[in-house]
N, C-alpha and C positions, 0 to 999 in steps of 0.2 A: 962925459964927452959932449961938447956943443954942437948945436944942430949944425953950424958951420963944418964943422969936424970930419964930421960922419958925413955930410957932402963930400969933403975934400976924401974922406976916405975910400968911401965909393965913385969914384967918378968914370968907371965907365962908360957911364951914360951922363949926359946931361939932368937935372933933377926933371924937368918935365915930361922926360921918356922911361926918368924910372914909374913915375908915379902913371903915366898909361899903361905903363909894362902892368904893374900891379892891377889898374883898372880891370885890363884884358883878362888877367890871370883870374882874378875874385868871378870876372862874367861868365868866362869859361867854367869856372866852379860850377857856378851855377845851374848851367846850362846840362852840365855833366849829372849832377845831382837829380836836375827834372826829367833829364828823360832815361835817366834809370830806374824810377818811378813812375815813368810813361806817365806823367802829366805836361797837361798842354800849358803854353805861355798864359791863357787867361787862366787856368784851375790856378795854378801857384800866385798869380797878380790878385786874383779873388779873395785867396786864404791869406796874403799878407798885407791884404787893404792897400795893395797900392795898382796904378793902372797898368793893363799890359804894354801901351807901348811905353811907358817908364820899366820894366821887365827889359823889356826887349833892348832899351838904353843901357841896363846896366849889363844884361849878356854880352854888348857889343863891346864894353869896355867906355859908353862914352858918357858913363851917369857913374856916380859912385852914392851908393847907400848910407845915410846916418844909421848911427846906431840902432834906434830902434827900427829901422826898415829892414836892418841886418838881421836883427832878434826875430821879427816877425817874416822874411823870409827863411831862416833855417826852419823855426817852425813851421811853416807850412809845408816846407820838402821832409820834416820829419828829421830832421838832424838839430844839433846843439849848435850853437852859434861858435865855438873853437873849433867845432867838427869843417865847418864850412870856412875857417879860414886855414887850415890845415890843408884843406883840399886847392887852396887860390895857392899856399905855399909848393903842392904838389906840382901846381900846375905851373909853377915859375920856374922850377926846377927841371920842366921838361926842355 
């Protein structure tokens, strides 16, 4: 199926409110994950080399993580990098 397709198929939303929808969802992950390990925004910005207010971007939904920011934030919450996008799935589905 073309990426047109799969537009046209989902259109309940416009493409650029799916893709904040999903932003939100992945930050919300996140956020979920850190502080059910009662770690603070810089301990996890620290363990995945990247800054806290870039942390704090992608919590809000308004930064999205390359992959290796992805790999190196699971790791530092201590989850596998499916683990945490399973959990953005969760959280889309609320």
């Amino acid at each position: 199926m073309s990426e047109w397709a799969r537009d046209q198929y989902d259109a309940a939303m416009p493409p650029r409110e799916r893709d904040l929808e999903a932003s939100r969802a992945f930050g919300s992950a996140v956020r979920v994950a850190r502080a059910r390990r009662s770690m603070s925004r810089a301990e996890v910005a620290q363990a995945a080399r990247i800054e806290a207010l870039t942390l704090g971007r992608i919590e809000r939904g308004e930064r999205e993580p390359g992959l290796s920011v992805l790999i190196r934030l699971a790791a530092a919450l201590g989850l596998r990098p499916w683990e945490l996008i399973k959990a953005m799935e969760e959280e889309r589905g609320r």
